[in-house]
Each structure stands twice: as C-alpha cells, then as structure tokens.
C-alpha positions, 0 to 999 in steps of 0.5 A: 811432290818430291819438293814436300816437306815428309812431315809438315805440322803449322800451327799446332796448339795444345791447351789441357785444362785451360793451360797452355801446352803449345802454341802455334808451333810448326815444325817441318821434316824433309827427307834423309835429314835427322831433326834434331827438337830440343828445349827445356822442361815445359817447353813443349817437346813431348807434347808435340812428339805427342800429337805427331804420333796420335797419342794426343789429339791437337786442339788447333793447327794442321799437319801434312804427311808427304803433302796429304793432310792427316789427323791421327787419332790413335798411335795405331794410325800414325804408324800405320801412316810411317810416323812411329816413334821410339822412346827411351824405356823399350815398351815390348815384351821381354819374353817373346822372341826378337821377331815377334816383337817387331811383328806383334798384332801384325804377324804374317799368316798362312791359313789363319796360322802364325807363319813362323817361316816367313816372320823369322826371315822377314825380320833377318832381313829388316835386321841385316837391313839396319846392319845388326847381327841380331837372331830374329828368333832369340827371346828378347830378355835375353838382349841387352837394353841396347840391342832391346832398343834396336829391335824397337827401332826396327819395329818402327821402320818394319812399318815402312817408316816414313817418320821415326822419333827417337826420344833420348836414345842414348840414356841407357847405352855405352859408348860402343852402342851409341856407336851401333845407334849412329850406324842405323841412324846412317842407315835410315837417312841413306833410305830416305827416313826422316828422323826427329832426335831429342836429347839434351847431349850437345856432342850428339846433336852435332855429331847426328843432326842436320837442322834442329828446332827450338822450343821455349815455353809451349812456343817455337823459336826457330830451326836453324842448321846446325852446321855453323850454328855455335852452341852458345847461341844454341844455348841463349835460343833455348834459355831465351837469352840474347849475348848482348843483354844478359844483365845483374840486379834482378833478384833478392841476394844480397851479395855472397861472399866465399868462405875461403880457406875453410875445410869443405863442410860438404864434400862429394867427390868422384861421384858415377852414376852410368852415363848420368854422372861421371867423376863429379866432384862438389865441394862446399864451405860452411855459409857458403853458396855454391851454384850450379848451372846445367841444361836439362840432363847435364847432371845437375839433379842427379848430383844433388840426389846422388849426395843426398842419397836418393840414387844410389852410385856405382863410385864416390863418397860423400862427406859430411864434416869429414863424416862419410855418408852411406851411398844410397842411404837417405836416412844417413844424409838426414841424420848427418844434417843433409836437406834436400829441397827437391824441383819437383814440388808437387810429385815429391815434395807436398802431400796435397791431401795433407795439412800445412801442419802434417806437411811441415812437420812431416821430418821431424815427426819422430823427434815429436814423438814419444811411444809413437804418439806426436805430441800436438803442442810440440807440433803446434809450436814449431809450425807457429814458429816457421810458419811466422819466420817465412811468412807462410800465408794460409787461413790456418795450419789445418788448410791443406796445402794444395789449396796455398799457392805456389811460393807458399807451398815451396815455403812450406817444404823448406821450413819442413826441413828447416825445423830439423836444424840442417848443415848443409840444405840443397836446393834444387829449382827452388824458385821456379813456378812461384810469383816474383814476390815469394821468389824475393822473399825465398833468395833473401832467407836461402842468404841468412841461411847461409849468413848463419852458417848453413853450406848451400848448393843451389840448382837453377835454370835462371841465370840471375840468381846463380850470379848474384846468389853464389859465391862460386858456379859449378858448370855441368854438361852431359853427367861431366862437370866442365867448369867452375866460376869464381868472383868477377868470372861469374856472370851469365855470359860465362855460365852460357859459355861454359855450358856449351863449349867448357869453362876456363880452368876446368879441361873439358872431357873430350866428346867420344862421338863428334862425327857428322852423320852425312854420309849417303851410303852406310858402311856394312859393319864398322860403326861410324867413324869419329872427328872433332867438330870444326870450332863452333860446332 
C-alpha cells in the first residue's frame, strides 16, 4: 500500500544477559523522509540500528518492510532486502578500486568472467546518479575519507536501497564536504529513500531532518517533527526532563564557592582538535569546581582528554600553575599534577583481573619502587590509608576489583589518583552507573577535595550535580564552547537553554549548515544552499 510506512518496527526488545537493552520500542520510516534517532549513551540507538540491519537478531517485537513482515538474520539479508546502513568508520577496502567496492561479492559476470566493462560503467552511472564526480576505476586509498565515505553510501544504495543508515556522517568531514553529504541526502529523498540520521550535532538535525525519534534509557519517548519543535524541548526529551520540574537539593555538595580573582591554577586555551573541539578555552582556580555541561558529542570529553594529554591537538596550550604541559603528552600532565578520572570505568579505568591493591597503587608504582622492586609495606600502607579515607568496602585488598561494585570500584580509581597528591583532578561522569549512597559519598570528598585546594573540573550529564556542585558551568555544543553560568544564573533550566540554543555572555558560533532539506528535485552540482533557521528551530 502506497500509504505503508517503507520501514515499520512495534515492539522491538532486546535483553543481552539478562540486561535490558530495548524495550518496546517502535519506530516508523516513510518514504522520501530523513528520520532523525537521537538519545544519550545507553539509550538504545545502535542497538536498534542493530536489529534493523540484521546484525543483531530482536528477542521480542516485529518489523515491516513496505508492509511485508521481515526477520533478518544477517546483514546480508537486510541489504538484500534495500536496508543497509552506513556507519562513520568506512569498512571497504582501500586498495581496490572505487567500482569494486560498490559491487564487491556481487560483480557483474560475463561467462564466468569479472565484466570489468559493464561494473565500471554501472558504477559512473550510480555515481552521477548521486551527483559525484568520482573515477569509478580510481583505487580507493587514494580518496579522501569524505569521498571514501560517499562510495559506501553509493554501495548501500547500489542495492536498491529502500532504507539507508547513516550513523554520524559528518564526524571526519570538512565543512565543504558536509556540503556534498547534504546533496546525496537531497538526492536520496527526491527517489523516494527513507533515510535513518544520527548524530549528536543539533545544526545538522535541523538543517537535514523531517521527524526524529527519541530514545532514553533502552525505551522510546516520542517522534515528533522536527518543524516547530524547540531544541530545548528536544533537549529536556532526551534528558528526561520537564521546563516546569527542574528542581535543587538532591545531591551530596554542600555548596561551592568560586575562587575569584585567583590566577587560574589551570589554563587551556584555544584548544582544536578537527571538528571534535574548535577554540575551547577552560579555565580554573585553586579549590575551585567548574562544570561542564554538554550532550553526547558536544566535546566535553574530548576537552577533558585533550588537557590531559590523552589526544593529541592540532592548537593550544595547556598550563599548569603557568607551567605549559607538552600536548599530547600524558606523562607530562601527571608529572605536573593532572588526574584524570575517566567515564569509561570499565574500558579504561580498572584492570578487573587485578587486586584492590595492584589497582590503587597502580600510578604510584614508580614512587614505591626502588631498582624495579615495589616495596609491599609501603604499598600496604597507602591502600590501608585510602582505602579507609573513602570508605572503600571489599573483603581484603587482595579481592579483585571486578567482584566490588560499582561505586566501590569508582572509589577505587580516585584514590588511585589521589594517593600521588594532585592539583588539578578531572572528573569525567564520576558518578554515573553507581548507587545513590556512593554517588553521596563520592560528591562530598570531590567538595573537601576542592575545600582543600584541589582545581576540579567536573563532566556530568546529571544536571543536579553541575548546579549544586560548581561554582561555574561551562556549556559546550558541537566541539564549540556556547556558554558560561556564573552564581544564581546556574540551574538546569539554564544548562538545557544553553545546551540548545547558547548561553547569555558567551556568542554562539554561528551553524555553516542550517538549510532544511526539502527539496524534491536536487540540484545538478552546487551543494545545497544555506539559511538560518526560523527561531526555535
């Protein structure tokens, strides 16, 4: 029926080891429309994107295809079926030629023979087709990743698309070549594909997307045009907040007061990294606790690793009591006093085959060292001393870490960086994923810590513990900082506002890409015009 949604899923859920990844989620596609999925880590996005494209089989729930019930078992079969996707590392082979990767393991054949001939010009014409001037038989490698990543979008569509995926498009690319992406997406939309956008960039939901749909938490929240639809409300959908219930007094700070006038004990300044960060700057007093605030993708880790030395830059310093710190050198941000507790505590934080002990002491092995040797006295010491300081609860220090909770392990890493005396400690998510009563016990030490003298800069996605645990709130929104709250400016009302539309005091970068794609009939060469969006949008 020419009514039928292209793409129909109703009920989906998904449950790996007994944990929850989807439930009841539905999602409808039509067709010539771009679908924008959006919500924050752990929301459910790629798994679902997952189940759509046969990489994962669902565990509940149905999906339609142009009305006709469907079960992919592998991704083979979805793009078989016109449902492929696209994602933001092009997966083909950099050594074989432009037409060869569209066409791999379905080349055209002419008595059993690769028909070189017909896979060349098949392919120029499903280039022209997509309005890129691209040499079907040029290898590969020798493209750049935007044009690399426009043949994986042709592969996709050489399949007869029906559905196409585009899973955060724009993350390697310039400003031009978004420009060149935004024209196939045109393209694609005037023949009638239904294409799925995710991204964490606000600009380039609204200048691409018809619809988007909201996920929180493995469950869905709504699908809601995006015409009229004001990004903080899109904001406070994905944040599970309401404007009129955004409310203080849930945490364990106690009340942080700025350091003001001090000569920044940190300073980072005009800091670039690609489109990940452009021109931040972060500055911070001693015992003082600056926030910041950010969706997924804003660049708020990418800020704290960039200081820290984790990623290397392409511009700004970093310093430390005036000292500059070497960029990309993490040896040099510890030795100067930098800590760095990182969001990810279970990838990049514990070492779960480990000990309580190996764990805590684990940066200050060298200073317990002598000839190579760790003195275990020395090392007993310091983890009786933190593990009693922070409450650490385990059987002994010899139990491995991955058998302690949550909020115990999270202890752990910050006193393994607490025990090599810090001036300046990041925190990035430090109490996400662990019970309310550590998660108190955490936000009072991060406090004294900074009643002690320590300079804080604390990443957190819940709103409560930036308004009541900093003295300031940096804002950052695609790489670009966009706002700073100071005092009584600082609540969640103001954090959201900033988050979707800039804060008061600081300009907002103006968007390079604000046109809405609706156009029917694509041009023939020139990228897509630009226009601000009308307000709200």
């Amino acid at each position: 029926m020419q009514n039928e949604p292209v793409l129909r899923m109703e009920g989906i859920t998904k449950i790996f080891s007994g944990v929850t990844a989807l439930a009841n989620v539905s999602l409808e596609l039509e067709r010539g429309e771009v679908h924008a999925l959006v919500g924050e880590n752990g929301a459910g996005k790629s798994t679902l994107i997952k189940i759509m494209t046969g990489a994962y089989t669902r565990d509940g729930g149905q999906m339609f295809l142009e009305g006709r019930a469907v079960d992919f078992r592998t991704p083979e079969d979805a793009q078989e079926a016109g449902v492929v996707a696209v994602y933001q590392e092009v997966n083909l082979l950099t050594y074989r030629t432009v037409a060869e990767n569209i066409y791999l393991g379905r080349e055209p054949r002419r008595f059993g023979l690769v028909d070189w001939k017909r896979m060349n010009a098949d392919a120029a014409a499903l280039l022209k087709r997509l309005g890129l001037e691209i040499d079907p038989r040029a290898p590969l490698g020798s493209l750049n990743i935007a044009l690399r990543q426009m043949v994986a979008i042709a592969r996709g569509v050489s399949f007869d698309a029906k559905v196409v995926v585009l899973d955060e498009p724009t993350s390697s690319l310039t400003e031009h070549e978004v420009q060149i992406l935004y024209d196939v997406i045109r393209r694609l939309k005037a023949e009638g594909t239904a294409v799925v956008y995710i991204s964490h960039r606000f600009d380039e939901l609204y200048t691409v997307c018809d619809r988007v749909t909201i996920l929180r938490d493995g469950r869905f929240v709504a699908t809601r045009p995006l015409a009229g639809l004001e990004k903080i409300d899109l904001v406070c959908l994905m944040l599970g907040k309401q404007r009129e219930e955004l409310r203080q007094g849930t945490t364990a700070f106690k009340g942080v007061t700025a350091a003001a006038g001090e000569t920044p004990l940190l300073s980072a300044e005009h800091l670039k990294r690609g489109r990940k960060l452009n021109d931040v700057t972060v500055e911070v007093a001693r015992g003082e606790i600056v926030g910041m605030a950010g969706l997924l993708g804003s660049g708020r880790t990418e800020t704290a690793r960039a200081i820290f030395g984790a990623d290397s830059v392409e511009a700004g310093e970093v310093r430390l009591e005036g000292k500059t710190i070497r960029r990309g050198s993490v040896n040099d941000a510890i030795d100067s006093g930098i800590a760095f507790l990182t969001e990810d505590r279970k990838a990049e934080g514990i070492i779960p085959e480990l000990s309580v002990r190996e764990n805590l002491t684990l940066a200050a092995l060298p200073a317990l060292s002598t000839l190579g040797v760790v003195s275990r006295a020395r090392q007993a010491e310091i983890v009786d001393k933190f593990m009693k300081r922070l409450g650490i609860k385990a059987a002994n220090a010899d139990q491995k870490i991955r058998e302690l909770s949550g909020g115990n392990q999270q202890k752990v890493l910050l006193a393994r960086w607490l025990c090599k005396n810090p001036k300046f400690l990041i925190l990035d998510e430090p109490t996400r994923g662990i019970d309310i009563g550590a998660k108190g016990e955490i936000q009072s030490l991060v406090g004294e810590l900074a009643e002690s003298g320590l300079g804080v800069l604390m990443i957190s996605s819940e709103l409560e513990e930036l308004v009541e645990g900093s003295s300031r709130v940096v804002v950052m929104r695609d790489g670009q900082r966009v706002g700073e709250l100071r005092g009584d400016e600082i609540s969640q009302d103001n954090i959201i506002r900033a988050m979707a539309e800039g804060a008061t005091g600081e300009a907002t970068p103006a968007s390079t890409a604000t046109a809405h794609v609706t156009d029917t009939t694509p041009p023939a060469a020139t990228p897509p015009a630009a226009a601000p969006p009308s307000e709200g949008a």
